[in-house]
LUMBA-79061 format. One record per residue: x, y, z of N, C-alpha, C, O in turn. Coordinates in Angstrom, 1 decimal. Example, Ala and Ser with C-alpha at 12.3 -4.5 7.8 and 13.67 -1.06 7.14 Angstrom:
# residues 2
[r [13.2; -5.7; 7.8]; [12.3; -4.5; 7.8]; [13.2; -3.3; 7.8]; [14.2; -3.3; 8.5]] [r [12.8; -2.2; 7.1]; [13.7; -1.1; 7.1]; [12.9; 0.0; 7.9]; [13.4; 1.1; 8.0]] 
END
This chain:
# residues 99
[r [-41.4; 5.1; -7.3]; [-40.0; 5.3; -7.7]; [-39.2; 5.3; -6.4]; [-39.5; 5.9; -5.4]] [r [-37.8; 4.6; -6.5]; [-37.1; 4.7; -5.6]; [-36.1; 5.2; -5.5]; [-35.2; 4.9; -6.4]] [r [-35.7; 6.1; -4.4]; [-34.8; 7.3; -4.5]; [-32.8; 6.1; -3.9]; [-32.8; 5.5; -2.8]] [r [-32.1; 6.2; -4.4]; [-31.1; 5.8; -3.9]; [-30.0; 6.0; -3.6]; [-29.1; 5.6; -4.3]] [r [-29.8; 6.7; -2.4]; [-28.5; 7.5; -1.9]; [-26.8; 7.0; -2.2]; [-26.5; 5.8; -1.8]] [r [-26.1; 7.4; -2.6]; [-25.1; 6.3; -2.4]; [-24.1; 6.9; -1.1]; [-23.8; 8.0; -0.7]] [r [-23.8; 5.9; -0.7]; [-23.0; 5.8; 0.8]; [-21.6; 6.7; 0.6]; [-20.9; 6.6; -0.4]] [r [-21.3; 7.6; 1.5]; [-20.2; 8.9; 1.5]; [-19.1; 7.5; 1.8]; [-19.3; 6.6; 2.6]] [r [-18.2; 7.6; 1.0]; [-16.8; 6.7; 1.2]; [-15.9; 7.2; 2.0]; [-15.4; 8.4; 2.2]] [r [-15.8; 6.3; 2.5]; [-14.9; 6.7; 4.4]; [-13.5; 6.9; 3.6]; [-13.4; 6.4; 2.5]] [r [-12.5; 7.5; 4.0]; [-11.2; 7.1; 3.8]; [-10.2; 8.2; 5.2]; [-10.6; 8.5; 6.3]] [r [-9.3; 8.2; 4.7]; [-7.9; 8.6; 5.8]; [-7.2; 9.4; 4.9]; [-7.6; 9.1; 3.7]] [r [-6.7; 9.9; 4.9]; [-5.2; 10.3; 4.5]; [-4.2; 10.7; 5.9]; [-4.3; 11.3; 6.9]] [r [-2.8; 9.8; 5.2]; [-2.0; 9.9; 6.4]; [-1.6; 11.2; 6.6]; [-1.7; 12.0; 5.7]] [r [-1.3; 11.4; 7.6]; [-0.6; 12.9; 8.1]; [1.1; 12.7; 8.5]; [1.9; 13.6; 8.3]] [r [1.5; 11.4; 9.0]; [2.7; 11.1; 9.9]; [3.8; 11.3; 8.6]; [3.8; 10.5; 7.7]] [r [4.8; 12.9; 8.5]; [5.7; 12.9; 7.7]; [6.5; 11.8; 7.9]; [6.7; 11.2; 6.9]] [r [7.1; 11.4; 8.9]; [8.0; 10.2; 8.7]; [7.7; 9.2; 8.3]; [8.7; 8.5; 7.8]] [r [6.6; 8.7; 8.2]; [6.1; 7.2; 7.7]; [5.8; 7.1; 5.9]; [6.0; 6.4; 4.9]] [r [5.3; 8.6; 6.2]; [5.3; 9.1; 4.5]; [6.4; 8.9; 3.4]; [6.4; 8.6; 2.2]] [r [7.5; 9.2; 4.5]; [9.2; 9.4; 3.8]; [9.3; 8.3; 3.5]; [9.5; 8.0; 2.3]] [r [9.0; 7.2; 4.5]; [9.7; 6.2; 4.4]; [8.8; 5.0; 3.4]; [9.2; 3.9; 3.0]] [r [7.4; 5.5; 3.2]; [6.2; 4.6; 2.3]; [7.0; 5.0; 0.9]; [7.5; 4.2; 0.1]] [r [7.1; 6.6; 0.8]; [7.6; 6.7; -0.5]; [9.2; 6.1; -1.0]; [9.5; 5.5; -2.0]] [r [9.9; 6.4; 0.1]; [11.5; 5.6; -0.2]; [11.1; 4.1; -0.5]; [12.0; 3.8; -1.3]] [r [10.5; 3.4; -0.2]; [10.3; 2.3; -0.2]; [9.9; 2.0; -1.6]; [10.7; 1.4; -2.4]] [r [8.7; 2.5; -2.0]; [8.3; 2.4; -3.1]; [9.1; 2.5; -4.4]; [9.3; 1.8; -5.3]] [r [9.6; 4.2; -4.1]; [10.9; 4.3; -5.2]; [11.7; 3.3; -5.4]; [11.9; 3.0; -6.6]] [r [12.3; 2.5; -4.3]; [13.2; 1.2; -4.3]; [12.4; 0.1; -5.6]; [12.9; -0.5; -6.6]] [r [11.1; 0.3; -5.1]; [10.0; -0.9; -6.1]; [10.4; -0.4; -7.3]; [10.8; -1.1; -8.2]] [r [10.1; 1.1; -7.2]; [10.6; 1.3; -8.8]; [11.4; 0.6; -9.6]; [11.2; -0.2; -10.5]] [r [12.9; 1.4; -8.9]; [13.6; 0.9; -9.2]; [14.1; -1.1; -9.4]; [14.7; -1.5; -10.4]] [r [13.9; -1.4; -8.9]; [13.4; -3.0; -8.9]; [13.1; -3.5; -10.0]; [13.7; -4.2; -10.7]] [r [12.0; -2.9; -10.0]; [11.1; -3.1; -11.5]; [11.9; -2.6; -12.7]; [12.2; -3.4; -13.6]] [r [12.4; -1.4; -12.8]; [13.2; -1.3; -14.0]; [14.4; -2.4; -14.0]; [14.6; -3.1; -15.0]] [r [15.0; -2.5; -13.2]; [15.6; -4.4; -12.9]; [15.4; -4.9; -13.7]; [16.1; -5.0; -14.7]] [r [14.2; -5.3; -13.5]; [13.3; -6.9; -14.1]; [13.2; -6.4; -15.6]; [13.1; -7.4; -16.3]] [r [13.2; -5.5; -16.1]; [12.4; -4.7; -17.7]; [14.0; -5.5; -17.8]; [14.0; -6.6; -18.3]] [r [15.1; -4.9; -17.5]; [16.0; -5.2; -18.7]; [16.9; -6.2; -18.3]; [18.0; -6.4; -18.9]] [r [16.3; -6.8; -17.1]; [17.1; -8.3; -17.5]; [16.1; -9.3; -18.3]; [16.5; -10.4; -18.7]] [r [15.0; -8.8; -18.5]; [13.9; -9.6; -19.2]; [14.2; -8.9; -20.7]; [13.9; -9.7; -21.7]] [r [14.6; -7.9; -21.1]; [15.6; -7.6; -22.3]; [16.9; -8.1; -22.3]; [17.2; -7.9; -23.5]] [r [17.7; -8.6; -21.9]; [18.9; -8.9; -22.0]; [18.8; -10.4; -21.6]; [19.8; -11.0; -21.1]] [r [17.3; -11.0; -21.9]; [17.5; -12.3; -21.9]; [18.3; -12.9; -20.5]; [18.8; -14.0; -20.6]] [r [18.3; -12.4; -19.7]; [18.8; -13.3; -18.1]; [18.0; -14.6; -17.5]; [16.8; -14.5; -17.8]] [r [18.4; -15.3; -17.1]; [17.9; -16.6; -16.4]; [16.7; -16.1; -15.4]; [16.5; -15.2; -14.6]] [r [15.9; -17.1; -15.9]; [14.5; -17.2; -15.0]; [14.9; -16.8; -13.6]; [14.5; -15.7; -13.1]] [r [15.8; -17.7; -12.9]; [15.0; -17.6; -11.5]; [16.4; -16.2; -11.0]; [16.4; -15.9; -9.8]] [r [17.0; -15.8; -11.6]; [17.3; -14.0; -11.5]; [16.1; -13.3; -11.5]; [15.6; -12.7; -10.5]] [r [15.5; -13.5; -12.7]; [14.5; -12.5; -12.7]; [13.3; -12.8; -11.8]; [12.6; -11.8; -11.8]] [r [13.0; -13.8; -11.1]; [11.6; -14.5; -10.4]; [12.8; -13.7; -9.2]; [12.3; -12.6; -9.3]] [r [13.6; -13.6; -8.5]; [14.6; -13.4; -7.7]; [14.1; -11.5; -7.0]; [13.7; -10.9; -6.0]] [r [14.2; -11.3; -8.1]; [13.7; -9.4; -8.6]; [12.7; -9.5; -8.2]; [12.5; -9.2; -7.0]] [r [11.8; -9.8; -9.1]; [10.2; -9.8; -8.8]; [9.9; -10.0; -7.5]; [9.4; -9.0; -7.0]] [r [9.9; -11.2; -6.8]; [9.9; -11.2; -5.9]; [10.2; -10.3; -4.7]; [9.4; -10.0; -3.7]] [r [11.6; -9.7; -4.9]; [11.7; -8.1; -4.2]; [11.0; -7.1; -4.5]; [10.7; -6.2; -3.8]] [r [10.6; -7.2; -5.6]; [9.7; -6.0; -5.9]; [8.3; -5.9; -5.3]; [7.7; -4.9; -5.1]] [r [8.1; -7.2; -5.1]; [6.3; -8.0; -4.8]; [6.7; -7.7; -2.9]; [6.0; -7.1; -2.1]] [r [7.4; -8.2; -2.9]; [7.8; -7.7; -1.1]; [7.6; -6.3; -0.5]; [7.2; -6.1; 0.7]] [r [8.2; -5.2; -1.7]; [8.4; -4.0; -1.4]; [7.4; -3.0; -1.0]; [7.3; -2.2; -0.2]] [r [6.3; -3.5; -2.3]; [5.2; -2.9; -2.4]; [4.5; -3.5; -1.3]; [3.7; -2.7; -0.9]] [r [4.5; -4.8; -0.8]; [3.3; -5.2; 0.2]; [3.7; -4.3; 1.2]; [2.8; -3.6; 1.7]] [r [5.2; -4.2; 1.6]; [6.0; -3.8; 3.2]; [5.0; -2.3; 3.0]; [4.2; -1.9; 3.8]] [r [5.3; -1.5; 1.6]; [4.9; -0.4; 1.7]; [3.2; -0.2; 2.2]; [2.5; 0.4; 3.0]] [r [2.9; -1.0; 1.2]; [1.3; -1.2; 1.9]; [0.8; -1.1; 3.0]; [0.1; -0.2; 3.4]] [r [1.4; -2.3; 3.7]; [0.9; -2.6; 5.1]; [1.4; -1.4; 5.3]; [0.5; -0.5; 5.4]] [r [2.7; -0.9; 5.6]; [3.1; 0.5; 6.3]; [1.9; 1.5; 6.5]; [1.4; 1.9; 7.6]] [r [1.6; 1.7; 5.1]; [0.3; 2.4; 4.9]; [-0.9; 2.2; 5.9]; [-1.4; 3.0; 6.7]] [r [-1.0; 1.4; 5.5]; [-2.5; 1.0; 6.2]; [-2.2; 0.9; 7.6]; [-3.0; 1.4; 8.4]] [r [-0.9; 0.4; 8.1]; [-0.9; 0.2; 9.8]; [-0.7; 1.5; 10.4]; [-1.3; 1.7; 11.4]] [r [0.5; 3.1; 9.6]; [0.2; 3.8; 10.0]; [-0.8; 4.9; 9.9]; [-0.9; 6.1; 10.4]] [r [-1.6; 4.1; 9.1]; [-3.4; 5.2; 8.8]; [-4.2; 4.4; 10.6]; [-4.6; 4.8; 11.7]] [r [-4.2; 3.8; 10.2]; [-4.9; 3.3; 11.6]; [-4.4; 3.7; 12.6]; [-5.2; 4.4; 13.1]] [r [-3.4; 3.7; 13.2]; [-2.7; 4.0; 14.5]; [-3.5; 5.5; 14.0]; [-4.7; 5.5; 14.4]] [r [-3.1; 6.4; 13.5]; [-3.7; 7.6; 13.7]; [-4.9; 8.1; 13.9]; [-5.2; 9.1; 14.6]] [r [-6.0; 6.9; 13.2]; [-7.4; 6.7; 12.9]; [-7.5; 6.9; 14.3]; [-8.1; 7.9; 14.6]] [r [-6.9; 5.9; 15.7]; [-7.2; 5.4; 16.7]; [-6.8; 6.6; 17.8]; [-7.4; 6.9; 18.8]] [r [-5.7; 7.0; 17.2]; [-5.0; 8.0; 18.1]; [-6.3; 8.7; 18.6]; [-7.1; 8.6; 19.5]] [r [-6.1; 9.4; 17.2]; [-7.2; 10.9; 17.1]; [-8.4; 10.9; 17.9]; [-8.9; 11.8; 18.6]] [r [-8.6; 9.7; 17.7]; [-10.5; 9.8; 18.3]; [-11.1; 9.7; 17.2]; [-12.0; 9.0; 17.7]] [r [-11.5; 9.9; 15.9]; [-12.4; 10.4; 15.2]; [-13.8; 10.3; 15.5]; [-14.0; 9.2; 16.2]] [r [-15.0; 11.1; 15.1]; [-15.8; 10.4; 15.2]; [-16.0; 9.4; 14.3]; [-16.8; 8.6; 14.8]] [r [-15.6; 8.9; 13.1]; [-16.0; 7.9; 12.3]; [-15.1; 7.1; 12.5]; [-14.7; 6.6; 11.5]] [r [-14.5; 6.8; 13.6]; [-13.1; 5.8; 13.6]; [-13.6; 5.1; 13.1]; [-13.4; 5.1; 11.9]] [r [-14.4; 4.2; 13.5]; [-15.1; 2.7; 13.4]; [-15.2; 2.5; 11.8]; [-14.7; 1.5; 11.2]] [r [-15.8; 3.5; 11.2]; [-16.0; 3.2; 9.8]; [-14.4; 3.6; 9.2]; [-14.0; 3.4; 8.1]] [r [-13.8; 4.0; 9.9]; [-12.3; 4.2; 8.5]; [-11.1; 2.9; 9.4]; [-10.0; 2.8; 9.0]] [r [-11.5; 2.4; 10.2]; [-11.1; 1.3; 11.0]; [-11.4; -0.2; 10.1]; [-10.7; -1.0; 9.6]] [r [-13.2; -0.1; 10.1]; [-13.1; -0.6; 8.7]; [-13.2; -0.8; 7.3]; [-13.7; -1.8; 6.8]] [r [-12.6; 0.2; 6.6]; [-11.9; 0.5; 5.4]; [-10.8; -0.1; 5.4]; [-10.6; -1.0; 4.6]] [r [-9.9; 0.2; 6.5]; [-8.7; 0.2; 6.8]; [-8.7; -1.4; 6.6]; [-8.2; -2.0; 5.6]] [r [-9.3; -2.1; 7.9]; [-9.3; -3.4; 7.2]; [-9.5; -4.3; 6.3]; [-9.0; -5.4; 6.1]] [r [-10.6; -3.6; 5.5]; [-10.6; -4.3; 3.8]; [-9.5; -4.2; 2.9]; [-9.0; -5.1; 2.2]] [r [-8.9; -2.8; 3.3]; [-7.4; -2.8; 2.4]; [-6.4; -3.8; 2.8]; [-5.8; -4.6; 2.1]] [r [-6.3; -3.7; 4.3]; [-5.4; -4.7; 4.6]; [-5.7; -6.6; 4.0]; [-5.0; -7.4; 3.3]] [r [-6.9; -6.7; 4.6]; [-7.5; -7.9; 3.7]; [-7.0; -7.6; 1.8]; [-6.6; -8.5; 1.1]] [r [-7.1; -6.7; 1.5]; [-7.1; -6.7; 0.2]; [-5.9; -7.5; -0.3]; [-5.9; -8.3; -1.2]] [r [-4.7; -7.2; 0.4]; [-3.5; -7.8; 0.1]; [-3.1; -9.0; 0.7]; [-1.9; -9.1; 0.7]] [r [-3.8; -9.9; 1.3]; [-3.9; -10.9; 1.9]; [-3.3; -12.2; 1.0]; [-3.3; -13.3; 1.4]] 
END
């Protein structure tokens, strides 16, 4: 019989309040965006209005992303950690993720 450990999942959590403020402001904007798109897509508005929206919305969330991920790493790197290496690459699969 074979015994099968599963691998402890690396992660981060950011600490930097300012980057935080501004991941979350960002996002809320997406929110907001998106409720946009709900009711011009009720009120029947022209395609490329609404592809116009979307598109801001799809921007917002990436900017927030990457934010994310670029300011989890800078800290990853700061700090020293011992596990940089492994939350260095985490960090990079997320960023890949949105590629």
């Amino acid at each position: 019989m074979w015994l099968t450990v599963a691998a402890k999942k690396v992660s981060h959590v950011l600490s930097d309040e300012v980057q935080l403020v501004a991941i979350a402001k960002r996002v809320k904007r997406a929110q907001g965006q998106l409720g946009a798109v709900v009711r011009m897509l009720e009120e029947g508005r022209n395609c490329d209005e609404i592809v116009i929206q979307m598109s801001a919305v799809s921007k917002a969330v990436n900017t927030a992303a990457f934010t994310l991920i670029s300011a989890s790493l800078k800290e990853c790197l700061v700090e020293g950690k011992n596990n940089q290496e492994q939350v260095t690459a985490q960090l990079q699969k997320l960023f890949l993720s949105l590629a």
